[in-house]
C-alpha positions as CSV (number, residue, x, y, z in Angstrom):
1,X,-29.1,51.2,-13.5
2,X,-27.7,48.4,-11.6
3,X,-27.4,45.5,-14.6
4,X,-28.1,42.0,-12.2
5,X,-27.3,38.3,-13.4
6,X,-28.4,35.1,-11.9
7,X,-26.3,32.3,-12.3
8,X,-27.8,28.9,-12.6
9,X,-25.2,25.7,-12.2
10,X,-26.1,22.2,-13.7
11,X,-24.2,19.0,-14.5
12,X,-24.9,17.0,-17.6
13,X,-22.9,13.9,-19.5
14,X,-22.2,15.7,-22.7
15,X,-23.0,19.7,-23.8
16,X,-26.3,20.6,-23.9
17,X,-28.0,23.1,-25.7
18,X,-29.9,25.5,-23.4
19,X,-31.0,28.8,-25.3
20,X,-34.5,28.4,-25.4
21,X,-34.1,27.5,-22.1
22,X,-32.5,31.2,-20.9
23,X,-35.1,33.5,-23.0
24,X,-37.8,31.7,-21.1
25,X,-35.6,32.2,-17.9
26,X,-34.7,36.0,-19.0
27,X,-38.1,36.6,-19.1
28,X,-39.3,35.4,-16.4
29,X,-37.0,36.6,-13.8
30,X,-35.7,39.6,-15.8
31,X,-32.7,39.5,-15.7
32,X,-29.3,38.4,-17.1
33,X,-28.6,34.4,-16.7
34,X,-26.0,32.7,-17.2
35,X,-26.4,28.9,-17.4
36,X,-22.3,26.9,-16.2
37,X,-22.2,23.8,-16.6
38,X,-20.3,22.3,-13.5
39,X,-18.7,18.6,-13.1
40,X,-20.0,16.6,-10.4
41,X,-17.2,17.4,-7.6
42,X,-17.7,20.8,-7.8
43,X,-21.3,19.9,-7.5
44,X,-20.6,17.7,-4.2
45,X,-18.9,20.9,-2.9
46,X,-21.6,23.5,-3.7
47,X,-24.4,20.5,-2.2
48,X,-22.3,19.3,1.1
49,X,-23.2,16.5,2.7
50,X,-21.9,14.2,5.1
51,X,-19.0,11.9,4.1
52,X,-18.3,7.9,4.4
53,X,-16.0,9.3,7.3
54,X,-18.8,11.0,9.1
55,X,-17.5,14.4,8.7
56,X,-18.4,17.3,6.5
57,X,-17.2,17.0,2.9
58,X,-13.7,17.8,2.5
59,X,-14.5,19.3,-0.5
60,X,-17.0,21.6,1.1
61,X,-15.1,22.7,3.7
62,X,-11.1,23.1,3.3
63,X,-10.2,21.7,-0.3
64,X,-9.7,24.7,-2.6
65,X,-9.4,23.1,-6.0
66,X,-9.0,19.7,-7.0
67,X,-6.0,17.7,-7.5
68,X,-5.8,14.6,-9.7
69,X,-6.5,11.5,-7.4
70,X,-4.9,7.9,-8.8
71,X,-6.4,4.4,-7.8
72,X,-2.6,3.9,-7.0
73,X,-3.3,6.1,-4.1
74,X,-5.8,3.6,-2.9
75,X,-3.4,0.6,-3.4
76,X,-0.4,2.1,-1.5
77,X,-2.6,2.9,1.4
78,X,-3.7,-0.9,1.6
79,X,-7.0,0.1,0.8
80,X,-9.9,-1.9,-0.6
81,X,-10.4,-1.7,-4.5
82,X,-13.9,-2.1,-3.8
83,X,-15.5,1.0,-6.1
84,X,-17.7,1.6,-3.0
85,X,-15.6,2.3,-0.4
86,X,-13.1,4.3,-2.1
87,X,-15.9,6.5,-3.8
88,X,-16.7,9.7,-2.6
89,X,-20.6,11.1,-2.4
90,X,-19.8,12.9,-6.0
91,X,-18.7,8.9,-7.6
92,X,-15.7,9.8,-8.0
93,X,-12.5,8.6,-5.8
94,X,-12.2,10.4,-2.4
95,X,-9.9,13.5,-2.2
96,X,-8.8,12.3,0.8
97,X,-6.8,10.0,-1.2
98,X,-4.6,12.7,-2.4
99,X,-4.0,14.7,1.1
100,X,-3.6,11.9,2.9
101,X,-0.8,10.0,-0.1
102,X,2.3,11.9,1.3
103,X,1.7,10.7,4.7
104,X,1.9,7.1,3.2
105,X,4.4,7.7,0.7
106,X,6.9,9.2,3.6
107,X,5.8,6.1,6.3
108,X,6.8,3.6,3.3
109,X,10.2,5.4,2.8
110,X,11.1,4.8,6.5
111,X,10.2,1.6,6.8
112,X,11.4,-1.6,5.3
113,X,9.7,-3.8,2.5
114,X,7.8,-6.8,2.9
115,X,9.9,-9.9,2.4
116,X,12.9,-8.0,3.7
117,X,15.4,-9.5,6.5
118,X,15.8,-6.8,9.0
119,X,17.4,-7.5,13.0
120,X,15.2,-7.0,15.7
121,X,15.8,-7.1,19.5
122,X,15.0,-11.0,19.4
123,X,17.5,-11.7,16.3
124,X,16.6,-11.6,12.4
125,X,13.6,-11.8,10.8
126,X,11.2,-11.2,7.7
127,X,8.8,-8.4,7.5
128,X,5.5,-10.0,6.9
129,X,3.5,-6.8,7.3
130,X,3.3,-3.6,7.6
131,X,0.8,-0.5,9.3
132,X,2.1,2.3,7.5
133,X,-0.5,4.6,9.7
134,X,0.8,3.6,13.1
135,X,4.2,2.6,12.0
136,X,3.9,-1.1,13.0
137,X,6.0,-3.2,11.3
138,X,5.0,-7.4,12.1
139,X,7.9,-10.1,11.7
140,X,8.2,-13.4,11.5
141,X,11.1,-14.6,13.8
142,X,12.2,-18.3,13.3
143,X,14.0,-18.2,16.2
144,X,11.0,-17.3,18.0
145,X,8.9,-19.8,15.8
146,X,5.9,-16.6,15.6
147,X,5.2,-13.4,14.3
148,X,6.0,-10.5,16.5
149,X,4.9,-6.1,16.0
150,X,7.7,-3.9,16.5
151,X,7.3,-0.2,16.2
152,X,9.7,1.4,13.6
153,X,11.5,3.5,16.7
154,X,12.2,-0.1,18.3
155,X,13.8,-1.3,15.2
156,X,15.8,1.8,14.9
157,X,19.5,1.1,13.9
158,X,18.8,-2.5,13.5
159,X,18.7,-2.1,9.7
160,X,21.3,-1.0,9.2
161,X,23.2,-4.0,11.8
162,X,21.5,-5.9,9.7
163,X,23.6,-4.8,6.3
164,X,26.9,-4.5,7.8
165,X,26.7,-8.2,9.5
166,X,25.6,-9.3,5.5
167,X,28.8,-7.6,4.0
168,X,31.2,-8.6,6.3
């Protein structure tokens, strides 16, 4: 005989104590069960849904298992604190927060710190801002008297002009 179990998933604050629970079950559906008690992103990727992105869940679809996920993660990708936004469907913070950190992380090694002095094509300047995504780095110019974008390839080299013509 072909011994069957049905598996029944739930999500609770603390432990709960289920047994008279399964003998009603048991008996009912005769069979095995087994009651696992699940935390609420693995419930999010058993449920799906739609996320703030308008995409399926990346939980649901590609994530395998989940990774720690820092509200530093928010901050170095200049994005709101705000509970709401950065919260995924399960309350927790977004996943996407992790997968998408390197990216940052890599982008903010390349390019130059706000309040630094860096040369551009139109003479020195501080950064002011940066758009780690697109790789747009804004300066102020006081020769210029305004702000001006640059793209990190325009500014190639120019750091580095920048240090030799301060140590010579």
């Amino acid at each position: 005989m072909i011994e069957t179990k049905s598996f029944f998933y739930f999500t609770a604050d603390g432990r709960i104590d289920f047994r008279e629970l399964v003998k009603d079950l048991a008996s009912i559906f005769r069979t095995r069960i087994e009651l696992r008690q699940i935390g609420v992103r693995d419930e999010a990727k058993m449920l799906g849904g739609i996320g703030p992105c308008g995409r399926m869940l990346c939980c649901s679809t590609f994530l395998g298992d989940f990774e720690p996920v820092s509200i530093k993660m928010a901050k170095d990708q200049n994005l709101s604190l705000n509970p709401a936004k950065i919260s995924g469907l399960c309350g927790r913070l977004m996943c996407c927060l992790k997968y998408e950190n390197d990216y940052y992380e890599e982008a903010k090694e390349e390019m130059p710190d706000v309040g630094e002095e860096i040369m551009t094509p139109h003479g020195v300047g501080r950064v002011v801002g940066l758009n780690l995504l697109e790789k747009l780095i804004q300066v102020n110019i006081p020769a210029m008297e305004r702000t001006t974008e640059f793209t990190l390839d325009e500014l190639a080299g120019k750091r580095e002009e920048l240090f030799s013509q301060a140590t010579e």
